[in-house]
VMD Tcl script that builds the backbone (N, CA, C; Angstrom):
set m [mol new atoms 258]
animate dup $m
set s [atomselect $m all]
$s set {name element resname resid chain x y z} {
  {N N UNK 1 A 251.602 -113.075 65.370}
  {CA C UNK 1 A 252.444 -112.356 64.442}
  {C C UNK 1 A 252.776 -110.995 65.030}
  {N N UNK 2 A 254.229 -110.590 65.285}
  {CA C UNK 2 A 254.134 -109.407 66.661}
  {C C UNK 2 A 254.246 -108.228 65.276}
  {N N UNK 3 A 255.023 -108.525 63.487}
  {CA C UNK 3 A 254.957 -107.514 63.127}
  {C C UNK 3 A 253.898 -107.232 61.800}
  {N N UNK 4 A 253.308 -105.986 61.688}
  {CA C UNK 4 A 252.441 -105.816 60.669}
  {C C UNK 4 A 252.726 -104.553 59.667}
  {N N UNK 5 A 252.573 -104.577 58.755}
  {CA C UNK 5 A 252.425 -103.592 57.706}
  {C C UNK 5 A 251.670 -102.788 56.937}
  {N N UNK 6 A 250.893 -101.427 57.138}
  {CA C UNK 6 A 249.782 -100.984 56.290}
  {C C UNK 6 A 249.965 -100.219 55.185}
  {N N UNK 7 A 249.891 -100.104 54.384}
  {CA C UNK 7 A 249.921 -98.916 53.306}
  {C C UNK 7 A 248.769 -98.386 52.975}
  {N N UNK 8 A 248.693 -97.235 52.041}
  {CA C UNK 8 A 247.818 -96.560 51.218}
  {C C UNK 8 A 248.529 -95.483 50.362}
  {N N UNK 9 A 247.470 -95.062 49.361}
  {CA C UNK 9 A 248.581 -94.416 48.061}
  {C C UNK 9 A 248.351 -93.236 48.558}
  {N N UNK 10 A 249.224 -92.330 48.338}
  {CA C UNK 10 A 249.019 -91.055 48.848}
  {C C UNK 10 A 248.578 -89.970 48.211}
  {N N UNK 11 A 247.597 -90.422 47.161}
  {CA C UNK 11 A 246.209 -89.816 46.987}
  {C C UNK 11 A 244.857 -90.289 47.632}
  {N N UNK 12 A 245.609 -91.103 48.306}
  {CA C UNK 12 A 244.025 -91.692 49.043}
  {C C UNK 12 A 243.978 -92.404 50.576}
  {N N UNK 13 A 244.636 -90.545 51.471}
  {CA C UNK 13 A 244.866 -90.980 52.672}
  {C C UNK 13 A 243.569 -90.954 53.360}
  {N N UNK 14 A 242.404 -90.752 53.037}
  {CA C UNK 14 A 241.309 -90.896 53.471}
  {C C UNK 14 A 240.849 -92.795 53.272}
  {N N UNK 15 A 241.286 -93.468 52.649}
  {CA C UNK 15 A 241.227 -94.595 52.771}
  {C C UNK 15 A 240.878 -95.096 51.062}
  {N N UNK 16 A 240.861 -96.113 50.643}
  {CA C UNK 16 A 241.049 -97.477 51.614}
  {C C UNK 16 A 242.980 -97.392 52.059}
  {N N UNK 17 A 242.871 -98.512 52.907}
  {CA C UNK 17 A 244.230 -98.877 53.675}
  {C C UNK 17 A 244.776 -100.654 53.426}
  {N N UNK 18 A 245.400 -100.939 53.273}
  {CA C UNK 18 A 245.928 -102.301 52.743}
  {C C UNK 18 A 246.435 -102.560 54.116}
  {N N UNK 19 A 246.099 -103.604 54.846}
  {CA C UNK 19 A 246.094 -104.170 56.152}
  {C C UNK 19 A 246.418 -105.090 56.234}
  {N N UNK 20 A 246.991 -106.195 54.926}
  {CA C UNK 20 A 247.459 -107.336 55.638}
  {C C UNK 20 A 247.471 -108.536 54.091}
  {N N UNK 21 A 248.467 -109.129 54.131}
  {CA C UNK 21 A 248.310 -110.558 52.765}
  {C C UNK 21 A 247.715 -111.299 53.077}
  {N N UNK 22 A 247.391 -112.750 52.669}
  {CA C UNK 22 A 246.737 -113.667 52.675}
  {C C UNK 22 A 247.280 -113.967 53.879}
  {N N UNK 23 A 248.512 -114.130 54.469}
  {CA C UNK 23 A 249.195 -114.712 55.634}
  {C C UNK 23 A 249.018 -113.646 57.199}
  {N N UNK 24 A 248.257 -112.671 57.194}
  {CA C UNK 24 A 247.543 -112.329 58.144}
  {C C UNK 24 A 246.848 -112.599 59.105}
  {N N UNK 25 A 247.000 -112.651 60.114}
  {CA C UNK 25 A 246.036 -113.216 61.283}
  {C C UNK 25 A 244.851 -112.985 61.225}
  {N N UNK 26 A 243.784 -113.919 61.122}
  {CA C UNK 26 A 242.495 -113.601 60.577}
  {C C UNK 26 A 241.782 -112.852 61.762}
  {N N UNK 27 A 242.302 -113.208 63.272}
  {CA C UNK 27 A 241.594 -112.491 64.076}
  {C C UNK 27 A 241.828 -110.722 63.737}
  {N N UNK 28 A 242.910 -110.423 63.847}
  {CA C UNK 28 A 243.506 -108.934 63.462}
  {C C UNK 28 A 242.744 -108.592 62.303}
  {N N UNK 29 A 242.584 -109.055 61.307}
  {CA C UNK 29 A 241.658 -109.141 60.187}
  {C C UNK 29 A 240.452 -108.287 60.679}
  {N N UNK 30 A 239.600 -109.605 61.313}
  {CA C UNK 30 A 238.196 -109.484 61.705}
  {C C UNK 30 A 238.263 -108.216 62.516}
  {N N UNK 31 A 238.591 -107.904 63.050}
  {CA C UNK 31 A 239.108 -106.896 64.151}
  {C C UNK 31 A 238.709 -105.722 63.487}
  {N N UNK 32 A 239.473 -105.302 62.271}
  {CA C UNK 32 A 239.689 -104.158 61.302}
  {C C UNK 32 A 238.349 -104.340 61.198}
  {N N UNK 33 A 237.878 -105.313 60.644}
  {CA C UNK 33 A 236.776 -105.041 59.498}
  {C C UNK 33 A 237.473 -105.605 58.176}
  {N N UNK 34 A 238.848 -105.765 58.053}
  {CA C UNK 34 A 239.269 -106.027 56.465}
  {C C UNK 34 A 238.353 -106.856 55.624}
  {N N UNK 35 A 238.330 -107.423 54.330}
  {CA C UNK 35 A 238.245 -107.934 53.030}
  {C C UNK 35 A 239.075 -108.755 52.681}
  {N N UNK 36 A 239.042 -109.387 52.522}
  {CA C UNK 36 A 239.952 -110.034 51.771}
  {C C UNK 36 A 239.613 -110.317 50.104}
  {N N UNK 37 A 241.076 -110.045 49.053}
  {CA C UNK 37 A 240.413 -109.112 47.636}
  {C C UNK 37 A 242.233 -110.083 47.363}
  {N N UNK 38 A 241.508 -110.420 46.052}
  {CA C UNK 38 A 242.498 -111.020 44.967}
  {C C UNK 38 A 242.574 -109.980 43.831}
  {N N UNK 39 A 243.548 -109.495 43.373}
  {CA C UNK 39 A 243.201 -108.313 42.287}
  {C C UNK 39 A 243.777 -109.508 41.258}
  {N N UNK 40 A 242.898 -108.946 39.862}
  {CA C UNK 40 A 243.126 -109.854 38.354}
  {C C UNK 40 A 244.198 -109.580 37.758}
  {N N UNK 41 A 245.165 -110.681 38.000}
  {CA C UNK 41 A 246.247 -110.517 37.790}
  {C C UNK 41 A 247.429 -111.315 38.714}
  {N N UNK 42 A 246.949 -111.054 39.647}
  {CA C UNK 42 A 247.576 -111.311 40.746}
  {C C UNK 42 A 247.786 -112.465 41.251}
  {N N UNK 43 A 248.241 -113.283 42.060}
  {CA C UNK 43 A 248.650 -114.182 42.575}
  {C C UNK 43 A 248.715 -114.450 43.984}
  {N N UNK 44 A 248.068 -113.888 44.578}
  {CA C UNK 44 A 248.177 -113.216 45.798}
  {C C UNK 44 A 246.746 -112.546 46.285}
  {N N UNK 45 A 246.722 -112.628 47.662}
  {CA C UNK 45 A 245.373 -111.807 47.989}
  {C C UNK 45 A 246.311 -110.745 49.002}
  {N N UNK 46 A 245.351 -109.803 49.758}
  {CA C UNK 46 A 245.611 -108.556 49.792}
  {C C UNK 46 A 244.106 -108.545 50.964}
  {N N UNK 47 A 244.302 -107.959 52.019}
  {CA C UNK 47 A 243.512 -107.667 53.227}
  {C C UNK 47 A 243.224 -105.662 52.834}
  {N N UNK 48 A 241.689 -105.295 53.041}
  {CA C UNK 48 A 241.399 -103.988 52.518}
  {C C UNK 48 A 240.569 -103.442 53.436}
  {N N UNK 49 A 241.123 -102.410 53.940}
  {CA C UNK 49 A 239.928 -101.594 54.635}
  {C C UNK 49 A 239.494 -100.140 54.398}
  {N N UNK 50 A 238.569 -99.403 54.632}
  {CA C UNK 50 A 237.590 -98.617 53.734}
  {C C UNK 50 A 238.319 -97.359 54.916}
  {N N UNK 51 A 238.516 -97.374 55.725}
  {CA C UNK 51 A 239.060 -96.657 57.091}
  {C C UNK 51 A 240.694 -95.594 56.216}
  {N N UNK 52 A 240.609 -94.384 56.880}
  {CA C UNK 52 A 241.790 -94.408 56.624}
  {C C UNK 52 A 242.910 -94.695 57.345}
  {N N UNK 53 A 244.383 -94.414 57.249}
  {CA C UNK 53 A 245.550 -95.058 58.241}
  {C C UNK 53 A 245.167 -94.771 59.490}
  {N N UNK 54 A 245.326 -93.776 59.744}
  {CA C UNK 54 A 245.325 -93.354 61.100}
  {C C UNK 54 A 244.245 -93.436 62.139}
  {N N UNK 55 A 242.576 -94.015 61.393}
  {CA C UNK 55 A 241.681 -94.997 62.523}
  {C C UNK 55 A 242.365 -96.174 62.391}
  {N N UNK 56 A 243.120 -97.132 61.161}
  {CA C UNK 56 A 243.275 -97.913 61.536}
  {C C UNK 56 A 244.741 -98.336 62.200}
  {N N UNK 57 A 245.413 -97.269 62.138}
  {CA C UNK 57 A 246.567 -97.079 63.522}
  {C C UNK 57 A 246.065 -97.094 65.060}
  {N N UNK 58 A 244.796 -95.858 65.097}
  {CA C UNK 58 A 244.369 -96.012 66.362}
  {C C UNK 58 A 243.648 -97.320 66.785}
  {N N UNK 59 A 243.016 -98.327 66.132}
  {CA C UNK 59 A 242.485 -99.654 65.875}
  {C C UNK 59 A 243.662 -100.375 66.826}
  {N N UNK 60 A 245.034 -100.549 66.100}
  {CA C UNK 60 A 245.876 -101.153 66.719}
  {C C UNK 60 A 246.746 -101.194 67.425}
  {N N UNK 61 A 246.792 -99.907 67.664}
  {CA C UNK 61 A 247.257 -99.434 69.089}
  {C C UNK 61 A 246.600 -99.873 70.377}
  {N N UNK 62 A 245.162 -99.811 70.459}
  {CA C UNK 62 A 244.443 -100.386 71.192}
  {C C UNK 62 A 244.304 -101.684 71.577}
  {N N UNK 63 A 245.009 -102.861 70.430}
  {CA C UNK 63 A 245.355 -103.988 70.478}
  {C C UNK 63 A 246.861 -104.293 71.038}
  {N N UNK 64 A 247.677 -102.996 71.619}
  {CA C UNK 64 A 249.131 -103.336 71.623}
  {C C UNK 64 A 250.116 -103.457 70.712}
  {N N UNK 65 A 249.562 -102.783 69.319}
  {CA C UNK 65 A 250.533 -102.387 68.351}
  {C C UNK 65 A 250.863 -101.011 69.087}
  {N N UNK 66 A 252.381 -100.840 68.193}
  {CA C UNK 66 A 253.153 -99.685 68.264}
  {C C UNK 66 A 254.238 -99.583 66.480}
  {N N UNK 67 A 253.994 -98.188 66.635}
  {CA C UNK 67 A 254.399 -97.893 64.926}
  {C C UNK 67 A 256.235 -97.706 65.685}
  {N N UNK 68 A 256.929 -98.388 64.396}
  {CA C UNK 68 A 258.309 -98.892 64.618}
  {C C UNK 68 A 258.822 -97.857 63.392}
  {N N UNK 69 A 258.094 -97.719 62.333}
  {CA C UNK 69 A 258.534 -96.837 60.932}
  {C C UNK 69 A 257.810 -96.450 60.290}
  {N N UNK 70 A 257.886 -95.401 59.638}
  {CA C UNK 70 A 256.753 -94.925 58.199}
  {C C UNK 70 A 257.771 -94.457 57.391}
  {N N UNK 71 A 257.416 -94.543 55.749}
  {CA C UNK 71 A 258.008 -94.294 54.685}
  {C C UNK 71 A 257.427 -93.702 53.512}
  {N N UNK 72 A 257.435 -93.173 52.759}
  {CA C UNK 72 A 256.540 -93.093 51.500}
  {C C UNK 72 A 258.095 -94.141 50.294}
  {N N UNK 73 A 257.085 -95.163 49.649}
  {CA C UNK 73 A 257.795 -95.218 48.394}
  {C C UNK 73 A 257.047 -94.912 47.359}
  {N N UNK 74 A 257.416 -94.022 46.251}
  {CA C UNK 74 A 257.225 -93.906 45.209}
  {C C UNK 74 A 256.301 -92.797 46.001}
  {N N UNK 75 A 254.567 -93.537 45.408}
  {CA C UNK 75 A 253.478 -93.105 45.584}
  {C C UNK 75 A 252.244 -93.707 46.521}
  {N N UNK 76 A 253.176 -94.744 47.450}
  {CA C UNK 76 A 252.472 -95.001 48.866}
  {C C UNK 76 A 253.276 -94.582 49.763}
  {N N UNK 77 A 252.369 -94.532 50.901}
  {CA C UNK 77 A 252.718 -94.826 52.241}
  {C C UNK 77 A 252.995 -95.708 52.957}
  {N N UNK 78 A 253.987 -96.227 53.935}
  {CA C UNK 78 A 254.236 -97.311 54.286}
  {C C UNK 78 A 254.380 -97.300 55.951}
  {N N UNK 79 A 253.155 -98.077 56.698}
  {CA C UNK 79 A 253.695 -98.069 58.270}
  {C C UNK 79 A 254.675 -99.405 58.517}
  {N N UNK 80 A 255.331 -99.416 59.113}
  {CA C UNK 80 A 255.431 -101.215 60.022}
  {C C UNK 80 A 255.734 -100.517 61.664}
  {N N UNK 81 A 254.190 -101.529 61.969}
  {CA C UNK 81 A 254.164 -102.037 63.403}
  {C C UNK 81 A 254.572 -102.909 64.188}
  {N N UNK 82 A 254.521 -103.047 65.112}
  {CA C UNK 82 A 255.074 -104.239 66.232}
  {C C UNK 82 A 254.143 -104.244 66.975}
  {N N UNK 83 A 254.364 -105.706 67.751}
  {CA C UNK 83 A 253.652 -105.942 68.892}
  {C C UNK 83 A 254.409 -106.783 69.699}
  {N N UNK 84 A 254.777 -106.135 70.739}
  {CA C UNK 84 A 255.177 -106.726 71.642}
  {C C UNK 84 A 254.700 -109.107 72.416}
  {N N UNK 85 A 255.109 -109.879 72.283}
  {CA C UNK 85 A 254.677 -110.998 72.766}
  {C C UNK 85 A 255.046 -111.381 74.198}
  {N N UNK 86 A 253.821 -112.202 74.429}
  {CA C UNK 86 A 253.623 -112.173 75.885}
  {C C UNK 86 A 254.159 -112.924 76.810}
}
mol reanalyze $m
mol bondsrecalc $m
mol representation Tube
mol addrep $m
């Protein structure tokens, strides 16, 4: 999967960081450290890490990610990465 997406709310850039949906590469997963977390309600799971963005930017940089955009909507933050394929 060359692209990925992290957020966090931007009261809580110290972490946690939202790293990935159910359709996430579990290795990239394991990698982080993520969780994987169904919130009640939801329909959907949601990949979680305790880290804030920017260890887990430096995390995937080290893997050959590179940040393509950042955004705030509303009251998150929004990266999307790339990764180049081989």
């Amino acid at each position: 999967m060359p692209y990925m997406l992290i957020s966090t709310q931007i009261r809580l850039e110290s972490g946690p960081t939202n790293v990935g949906d159910e359709f996430s590469d579990p290795a990239i997963m394991s990698y982080l450290g993520a969780r994987k977390t169904t919130m009640l309600g939801n329909n959907f799971s949601e990949y979680h890490v305790d880290d804030p963005p920017r260890l887990v930017l430096d995390k995937l940089e080290k893997i050959g990610f590179r940040v393509l955009s950042m955004t705030g909507v509303g009251q998150t933050l929004v990266w999307c990465l790339h990764k180049e394929t081989e």
